[in-house]
N, C-alpha and C positions, 0 to 999 in steps of 0.2 A: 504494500500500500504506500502509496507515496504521499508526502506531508506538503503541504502547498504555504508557502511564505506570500503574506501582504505587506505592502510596506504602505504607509500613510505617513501627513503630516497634520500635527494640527498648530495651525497657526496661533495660537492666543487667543480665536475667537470662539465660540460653543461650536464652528464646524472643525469636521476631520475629513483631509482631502487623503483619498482613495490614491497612491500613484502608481505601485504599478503590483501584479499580483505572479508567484513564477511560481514551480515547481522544486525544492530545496533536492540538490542530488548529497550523495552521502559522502562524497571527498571534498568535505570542507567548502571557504565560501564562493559562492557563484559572484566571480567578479563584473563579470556582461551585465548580469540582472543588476548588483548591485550600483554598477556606474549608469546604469540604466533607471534605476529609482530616484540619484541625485541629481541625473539630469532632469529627468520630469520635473522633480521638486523647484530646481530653478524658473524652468521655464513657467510653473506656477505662480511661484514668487514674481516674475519680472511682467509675463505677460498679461495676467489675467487678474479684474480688476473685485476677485474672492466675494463677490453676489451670490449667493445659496441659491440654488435650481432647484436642490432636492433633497427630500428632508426626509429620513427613516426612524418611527418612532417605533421603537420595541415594546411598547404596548399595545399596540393593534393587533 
């Protein structure tokens, strides 16, 4: 069974951005995904201007 990594950010405000989601393999850490997470993260931070789209309440 294979174990699946999220990586998120949460800025300071009540959201948590989603950036990127991979597959964890068993020799150690996945560099691709993880240079892959930071970059999202940036391009989060510089480009987009964190307006909430979508909101998942766990009591529903």
């Amino acid at each position: 069974m294979a174990t699946t990594r999220i990586t998120f950010w949460k800025p300071g405000s009540p959201a948590i951005v989603l950036l990127t989601v991979f597959a964890k393999a068993r020799n150690g850490p996945q560099h691709d995904d993880v240079n892959r997470a930071v970059k999202a993260k940036r391009i989060c931070q510089t480009e987009h201007d964190m307006t909430v789209t979508h909101t998942f309440d766990r009591r529903s």
